[in-house]
N, C-alpha and C positions, 0 to 999 in steps of 0.2 A: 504494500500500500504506500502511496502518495501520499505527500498534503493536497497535491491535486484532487486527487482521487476523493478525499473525503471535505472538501472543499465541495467539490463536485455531487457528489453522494447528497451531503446537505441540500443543495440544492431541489434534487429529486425527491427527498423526504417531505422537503417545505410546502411541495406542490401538490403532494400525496396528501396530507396536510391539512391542505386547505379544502379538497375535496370528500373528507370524511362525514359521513352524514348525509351523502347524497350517492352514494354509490352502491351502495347492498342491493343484492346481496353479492356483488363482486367487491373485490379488496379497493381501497381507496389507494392506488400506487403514484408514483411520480416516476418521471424520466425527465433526463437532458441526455443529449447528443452534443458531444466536442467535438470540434475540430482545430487543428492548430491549437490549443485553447481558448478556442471560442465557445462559448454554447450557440448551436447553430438549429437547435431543435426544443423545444419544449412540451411535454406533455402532463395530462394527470388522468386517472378516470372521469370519461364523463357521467352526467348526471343520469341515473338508473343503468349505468355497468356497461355504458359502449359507446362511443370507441373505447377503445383500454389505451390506455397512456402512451404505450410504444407506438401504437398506431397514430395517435395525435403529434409526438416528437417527429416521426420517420415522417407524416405530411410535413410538416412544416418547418424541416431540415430539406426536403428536395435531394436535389443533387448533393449535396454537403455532404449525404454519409458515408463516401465511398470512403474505404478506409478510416472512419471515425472511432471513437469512444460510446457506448452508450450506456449511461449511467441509469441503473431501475433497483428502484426499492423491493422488488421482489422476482421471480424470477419471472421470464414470459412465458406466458402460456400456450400451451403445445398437443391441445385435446382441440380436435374439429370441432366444429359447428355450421350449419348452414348460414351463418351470419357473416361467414367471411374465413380467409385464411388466417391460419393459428400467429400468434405474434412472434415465435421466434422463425418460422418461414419466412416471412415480413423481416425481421431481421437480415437473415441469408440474404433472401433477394437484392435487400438494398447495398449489400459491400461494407457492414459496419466489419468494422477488422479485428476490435474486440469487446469486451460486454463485462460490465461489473456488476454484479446483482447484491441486496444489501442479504436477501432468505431465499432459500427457499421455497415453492409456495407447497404447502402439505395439502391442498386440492388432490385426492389421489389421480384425476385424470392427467395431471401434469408432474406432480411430486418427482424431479432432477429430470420428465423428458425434454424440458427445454435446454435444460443446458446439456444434455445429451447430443439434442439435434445440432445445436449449435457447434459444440467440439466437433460433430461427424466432421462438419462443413469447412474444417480449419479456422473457427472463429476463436481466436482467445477468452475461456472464460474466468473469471475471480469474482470468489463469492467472499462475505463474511464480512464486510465492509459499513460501517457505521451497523449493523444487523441489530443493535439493542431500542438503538432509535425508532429502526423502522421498525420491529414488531412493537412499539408503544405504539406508533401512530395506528397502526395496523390491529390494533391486540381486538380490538369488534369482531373484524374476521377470523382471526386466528383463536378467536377463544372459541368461535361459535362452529369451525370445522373442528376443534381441539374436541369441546363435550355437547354442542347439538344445541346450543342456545347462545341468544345475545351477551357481548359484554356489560352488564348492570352497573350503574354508577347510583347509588342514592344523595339527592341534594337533601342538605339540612341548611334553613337559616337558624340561626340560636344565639339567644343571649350568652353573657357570659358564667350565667348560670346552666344553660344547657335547660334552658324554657324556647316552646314554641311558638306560644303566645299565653295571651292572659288568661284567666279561669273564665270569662266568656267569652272568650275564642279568638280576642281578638288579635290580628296578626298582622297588618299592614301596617308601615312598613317595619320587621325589624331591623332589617338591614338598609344599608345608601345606596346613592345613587352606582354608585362605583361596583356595586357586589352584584343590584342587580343586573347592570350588564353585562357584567361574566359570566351569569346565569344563563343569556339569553347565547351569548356565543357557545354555550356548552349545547344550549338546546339548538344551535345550528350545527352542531356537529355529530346531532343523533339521528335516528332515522325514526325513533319512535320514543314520546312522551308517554307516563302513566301515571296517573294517582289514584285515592281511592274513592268510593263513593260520597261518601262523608266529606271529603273537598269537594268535589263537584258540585253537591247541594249546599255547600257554604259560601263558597267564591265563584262558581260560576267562571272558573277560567278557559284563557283562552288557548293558554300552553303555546301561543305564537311565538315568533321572532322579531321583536322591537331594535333593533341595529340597521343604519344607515347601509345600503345596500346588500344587506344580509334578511331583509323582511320577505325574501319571496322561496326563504327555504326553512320555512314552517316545517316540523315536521310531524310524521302521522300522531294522533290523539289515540289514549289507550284507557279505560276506565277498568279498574279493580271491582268488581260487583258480582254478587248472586244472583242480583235484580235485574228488572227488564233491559231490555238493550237501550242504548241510547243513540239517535240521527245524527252522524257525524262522529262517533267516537265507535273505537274497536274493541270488544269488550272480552277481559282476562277473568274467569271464572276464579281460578286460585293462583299464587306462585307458580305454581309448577307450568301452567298453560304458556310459561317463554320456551320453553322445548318446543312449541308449535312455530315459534316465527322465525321460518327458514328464512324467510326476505327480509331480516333486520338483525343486522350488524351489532348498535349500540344503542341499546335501551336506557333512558333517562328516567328514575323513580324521583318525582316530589312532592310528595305527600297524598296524606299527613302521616300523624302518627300510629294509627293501626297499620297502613298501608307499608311502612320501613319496617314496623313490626314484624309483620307476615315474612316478609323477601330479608330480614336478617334472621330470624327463626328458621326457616329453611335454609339458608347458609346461598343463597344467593346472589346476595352482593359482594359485588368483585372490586369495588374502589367508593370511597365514604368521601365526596363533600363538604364541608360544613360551614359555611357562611358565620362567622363568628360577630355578634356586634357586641360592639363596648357600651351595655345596658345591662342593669340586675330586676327580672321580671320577680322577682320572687314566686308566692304561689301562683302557679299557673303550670300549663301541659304541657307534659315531662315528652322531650321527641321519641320514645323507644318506649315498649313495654317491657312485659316478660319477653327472653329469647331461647328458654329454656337453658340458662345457665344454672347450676346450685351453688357452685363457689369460686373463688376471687382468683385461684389456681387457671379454673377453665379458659378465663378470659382470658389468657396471658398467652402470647406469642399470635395471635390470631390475628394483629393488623400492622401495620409498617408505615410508619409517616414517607410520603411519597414527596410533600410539598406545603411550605409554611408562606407566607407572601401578603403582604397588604396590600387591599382595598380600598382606595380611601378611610376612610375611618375603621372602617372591619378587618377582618383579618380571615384569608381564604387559609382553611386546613384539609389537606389532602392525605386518604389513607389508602393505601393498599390492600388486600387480602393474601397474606400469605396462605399459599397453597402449596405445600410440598408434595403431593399427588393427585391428579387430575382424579374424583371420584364419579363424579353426574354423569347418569346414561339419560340420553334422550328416550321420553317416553311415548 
């Protein structure tokens, strides 16, 4: 590896990136094509999984690739479709001379035939390259061929007491201006919103995307309920019904508090949120019930701070799930 190389790499991630939340159920990848060191190509997934990135680089590199660089966050895909030829064929054809790929992709239709095909053809291949990056940007798809379901983020806003709102419910706003915007970029980067019933008949939200040219990538409404369906929202009988949604990458839980309840009681959520504001609610609703924990032991080792960072006045806390073996079958 280069510094070019991972200069470069960056580059492809950042574009992959920006397209997550709109590509499932294909991987949200990026690409650049170099030449001389130029980038003379650019790609990302587009919006509902096509073109794939390589194909958007390779148009609009042209002639440029004979002999180039091309730089992908994952590897190209190499399973037919009647939608067109495979992306590393499209590679060959065009004369790229060699190909850094950052994973993998574990799609068993393609799982190393791309770079297969590619070595047939004399193309230099090198993998491994920024690879923790792009499966972060990646981790929707990759958790969801890993065990059959979306990657789960739960948002929490919360005082500094770890109240939701007041003992009559009330809850707007606890957090600023600053936090909720990062809210709404996180809900641009999902491909499906959920809460539970109990918000729906409270707040009446809209679960949209309020950001300056980022408002027309809303994404789908999902309701938690036993109860009738509702016009306009997709409705989740229990936790477990995210084993159902092949076509969504990363699922966004916010609220309330039965609803984090249920999806951390089943051990569901894969990364925690938490909108922290600098306010003490005193009594009032506690964000989390029971989770079937009995002691102080059990909790321990179960989360990883990922990310600590201010919000204007709040302060954004990001946790991880440590998972030392992948357990979930899809059901």
């Amino acid at each position: 590896m280069t510094l070019n190389d991972a200069f470069f790499m960056a580059q492809a991630i950042a574009l992959g990136e920006r397209a997550r939340g709109r590509t499932a159920p294909n991987p949200n990848v990026g690409c650049v094509i170099v030449a001389e060191d130029e980038i003379v190509g650019r790609g990302a997934t587009a919006p509902g999984g096509r073109p794939h990135a390589e194909a958007m680089a390779l148009a609009e590199a042209g002639q440029r690739t004979r002999e180039a660089t091309l730089y992908t966050s994952l590897e190209p895909c190499a399973h037919r479709s009647i939608r067109g030829p495979t992306c590393a064929t499209m590679i060959v054809e065009a004369g790229i001379a060699r190909v850094v790929a950052a994973i993998a992709d574990p799609d068993p239709r393609t799982a190393g035939e791309g770079f297969t095909a590619m070595r047939r053809n004399r193309i230099v291949v090198e993998t491994g390259i920024q690879a923790a990056e792009a499966a972060a940007s990646m981790s929707g798809y990759l958790t969801r061929l890993a065990v059959g379901r979306p990657r789960i983020t739960l948002k929490l806003a919360l005082s500094i007491d770890g109240k939701i709102a007041l003992p009559s419910g009330e809850s707007k706003w606890i957090t600023g201006e600053d936090a909720r915007a990062h809210v709404h970029l996180e809900r641009a980067h999902s491909d499906m919103i959920l809460v539970g019933r109990g918000t729906y008949l409270a707040d009446s939200p809209s679960l949209d995307v309020r950001l300056p040219g980022l408002d027309q990538w809303s994404p789908r409404r999902a309701l938690l309920t036993r109860g009738e369906a509702v016009e306009g929202w997709e409705i989740l009988r229990s936790p477990q019904d995210v084993f159902r949604l092949h076509d969504v990458n990363d699922l966004l839980v916010e609220g309330g508090s039965a609803t984090a309840t249920a999806f951390l009681a089943a051990d569901l959520v894969d990364r925690i949120l938490i909108y922290r504001a600098p306010i003490i609610v005193g009594e009032g609703k506690n964000s989390v019930g029971y989770i079937g924990l009995d002691a102080i032991g059990d909790a321990h080792g179960r989360w990883q701070v990922a990310e600590f960072a201010p919000l204007g006045i709040d302060r954004l806390e990001a946790y991880e799930r440590v998972r030392p073996a992948r357990h979930e079958k899809a059901s």
